[in-house]
N, C-alpha and C positions, 0 to 999 in steps of 0.2 A: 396194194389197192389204195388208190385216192380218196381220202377223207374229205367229201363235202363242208368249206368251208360256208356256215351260215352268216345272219347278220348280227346274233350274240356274238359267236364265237369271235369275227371280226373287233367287234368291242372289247373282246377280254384282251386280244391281241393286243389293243392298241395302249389299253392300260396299263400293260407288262412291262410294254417296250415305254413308256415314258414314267414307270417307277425305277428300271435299269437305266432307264435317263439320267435322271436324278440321284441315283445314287453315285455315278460314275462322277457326275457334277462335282455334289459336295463331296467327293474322294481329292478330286483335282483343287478344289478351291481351300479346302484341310491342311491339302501338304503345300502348297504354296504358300499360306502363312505360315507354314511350318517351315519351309526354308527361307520365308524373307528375314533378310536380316533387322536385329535390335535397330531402331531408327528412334527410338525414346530416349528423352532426358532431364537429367533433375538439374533445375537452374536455382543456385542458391548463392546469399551473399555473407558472406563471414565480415565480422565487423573486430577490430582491438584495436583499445586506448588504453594508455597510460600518465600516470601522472608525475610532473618531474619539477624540479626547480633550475633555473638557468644561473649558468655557472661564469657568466662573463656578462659586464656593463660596459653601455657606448652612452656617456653624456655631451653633450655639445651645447656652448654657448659663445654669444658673440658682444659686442663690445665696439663703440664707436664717438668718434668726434668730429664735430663741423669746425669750421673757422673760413675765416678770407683768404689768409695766404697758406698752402698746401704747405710748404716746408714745417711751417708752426705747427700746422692739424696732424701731422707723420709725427714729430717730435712729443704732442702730446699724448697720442696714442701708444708709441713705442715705451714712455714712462708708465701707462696702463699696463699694458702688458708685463712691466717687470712688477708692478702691481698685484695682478692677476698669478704670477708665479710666487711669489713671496707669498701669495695667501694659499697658495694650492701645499706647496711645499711645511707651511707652517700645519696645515693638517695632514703630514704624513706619506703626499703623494711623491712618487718617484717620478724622477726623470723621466726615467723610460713610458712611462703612462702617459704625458702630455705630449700632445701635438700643438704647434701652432700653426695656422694656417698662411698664406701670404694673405699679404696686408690691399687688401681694393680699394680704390680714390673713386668718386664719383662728383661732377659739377653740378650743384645744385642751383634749378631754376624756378622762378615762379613767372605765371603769366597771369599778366593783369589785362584790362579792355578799357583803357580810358578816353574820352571822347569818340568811341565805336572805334577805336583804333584799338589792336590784341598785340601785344607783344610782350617780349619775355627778359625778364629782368635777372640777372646774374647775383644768386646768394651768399655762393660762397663754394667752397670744400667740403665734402664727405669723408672719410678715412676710415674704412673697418677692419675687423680682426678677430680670425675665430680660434676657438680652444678646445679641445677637445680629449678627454678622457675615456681610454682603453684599459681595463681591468677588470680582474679577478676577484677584487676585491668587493664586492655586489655592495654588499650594506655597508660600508664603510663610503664606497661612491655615492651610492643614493644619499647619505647624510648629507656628505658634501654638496652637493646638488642644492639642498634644499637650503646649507647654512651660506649658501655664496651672495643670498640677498645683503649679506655684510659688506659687498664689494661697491653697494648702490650708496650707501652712507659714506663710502668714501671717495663718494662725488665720479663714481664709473658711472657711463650709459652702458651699464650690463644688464642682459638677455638673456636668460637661461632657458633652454630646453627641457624638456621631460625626458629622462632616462630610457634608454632604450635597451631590452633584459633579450640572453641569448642564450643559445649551448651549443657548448664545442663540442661533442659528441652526437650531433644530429643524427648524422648520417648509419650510424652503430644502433642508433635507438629507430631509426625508421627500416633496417633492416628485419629487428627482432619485432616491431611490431607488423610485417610484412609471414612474416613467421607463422608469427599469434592470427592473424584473419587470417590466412591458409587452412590453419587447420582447424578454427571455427569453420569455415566454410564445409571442408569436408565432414564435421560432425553434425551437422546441419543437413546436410544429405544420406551421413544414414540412416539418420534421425526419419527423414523421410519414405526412403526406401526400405524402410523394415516398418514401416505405421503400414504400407503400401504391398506389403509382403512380396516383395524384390529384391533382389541384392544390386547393393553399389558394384557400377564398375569402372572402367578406368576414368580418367581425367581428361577430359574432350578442350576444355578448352578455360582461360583464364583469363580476367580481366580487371590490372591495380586501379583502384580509386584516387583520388586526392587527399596527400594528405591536411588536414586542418589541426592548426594549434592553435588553442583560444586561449587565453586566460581562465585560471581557474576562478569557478565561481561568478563568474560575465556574462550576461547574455548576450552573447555573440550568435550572428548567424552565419551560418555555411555557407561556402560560394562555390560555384561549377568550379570555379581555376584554384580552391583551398584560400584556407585563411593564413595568416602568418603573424600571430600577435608579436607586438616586442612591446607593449605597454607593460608586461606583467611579469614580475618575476615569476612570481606559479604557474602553471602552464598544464593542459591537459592536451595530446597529440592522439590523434583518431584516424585512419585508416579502413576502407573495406575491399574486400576482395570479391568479387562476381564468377562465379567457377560451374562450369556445366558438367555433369558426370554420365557417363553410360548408365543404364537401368537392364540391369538381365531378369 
C-alpha cells in the first residue's frame, strides 16, 4: 500500500537527501587532498666564509725618460733599468721574479694658440719601461715595494704601484667553501621543517651565489657580479647557496 506523501514529510525528504549531499562532497574533496601530491617547499639560503691569507705577490712599477733625440732617451732608460735590477737583486730578489716589460717611445707635444692661430709644437721623446715582480715571497716583496723610493734619489722617474695579494689555491678553497653553504643550507631547512612539524624531503632544486673576497677587516660592499679584493693580503672569501627542499 502507498504511503501518502505529505508536505512535512516532503521536507524531511529533502533535508536527508542534501545532508547525503554533503557528506558524499566532503568524502570526494578529503580524498582528493589526500591524493594530491606534496607541491610544498622550504626555500632556504646556506651562507660559508672563511678566512685565509694570500700566498703569492704581483707588484708592478714603471720608470721613464724624456729627451730630443730617441737613441739618447732608449740609452738612458736601458742604464735605469740595469739600475732598477742591481737594486732588486741587491735585496734578494731572483731572476726568475722579475719581468721586464718592452720598452714604449711616445712623441711628445704641446699646443700652444698664438695670435688665435693653435698649433702644436714638438717636445721631445718619451721612453718607458715597466718591472714587475711575481712571488711567493709576500712580505719580503711588500718591503721591497715600499723601500724602491730609494730608486727616486738616484735620479729614476720611478712609479711604484700598490701590491697586488693573491692565492694559488683559490679554486680548492671555493670548492670546500661550496661544501660548507650546502650543508648550512640543508640545516637550515630542517631546522625549519621540524619547528613546522614536517619532515625534510628531497632536494628540489639549487642555486651557487657569488663568490666575494674582501679584505679582512674593510668595509667593503658586495656586488651582484662578487668582489675580488687584491689590495689585502688578509682576505675573508664568502659564498651562499639558495636550495629549495620537498616538505612531507
Amino acid at each position: 500500500m502507498a504511503i501518502p506523501v505529505t508536505g512535512v514529510s516532503r521536507n524531511i525528504m529533502a533535508v536527508i537527501v542534501s545532508a547525503l549531499g554533503l557528506i558524499v562532497a566532503a568524502w570526494f574533496v578529503g580524498d582528493g587532498f589526500k591524493r594530491k601530491p606534496a607541491g610544498e617547499y622550504i626555500n632556504v639560503t646556506g651562507m660559508a666564509e672563511v678566512d685565509f691569507t694570500s700566498d703569492l705577490i704581483v707588484w708592478n712599477a714603471n720608470f721613464s725618460g724624456t729627451g730630443a733625440e730617441l737613441k739618447a732617451v732608449y740609452q738612458d732608460v736601458k742604464a735605469d733599468q740595469d739600475k732598477v735590477t742591481a737594486f732588486l737583486k741587491g735585496k734578494g730578489v731572483n731572476d726568475s721574479e722579475i719581468v721586464f716589460g718592452t720598452m714604449s717611445t711616445e712623441k711628445l707635444f704641446e699646443y700652444r694658440n698664438e695670435n688665435g692661430v693653435s698649433r702644436s709644437v714638438f717636445l721631445g721623446h718619451k721612453v718607458s719601461q715597466t718591472v714587475t715582480l711575481k712571488s711567493r715571497r709576500v712580505d719580503e716583496v711588500a718591503r721591497i715595494s715600499r723601500e724602491s723610493m730609494a730608486l727616486i734619489e738616484d735620479g729614476l722617474e720611478f712609479n711604484s704601484q700598490n701590491p697586488e695579494y693573491y692565492f694559488t689555491r683559490l679554486s680548492d678553497l671555493k670548492v670546500s667553501l661550496i661544501e660548507k653553504a650546502t650543508a648550512d643550507a640543508r640545516l637550515r631547512a630542517e631546522k625549519i621543517a621540524t619547528a613546522a612539524g614536517s619532515k625534510l624531503g628531497a632536494l628540489k632544486k639549487s642555486t651557487l651565489g657569488v663568490f666575494q673576497i674582501t679584505g679582512q677587516y674593510q668595509n667593503e660592499d658586495f656586488s651582484w657580479g662578487g668582489v675580488f679584493n687584491t689590495a689585502n693580503k688578509l682576505k675573508t672569501a664568502r659564498v651562499t647557496i639558495t636550495s629549495g627542499y620537498g616538505a612531507n
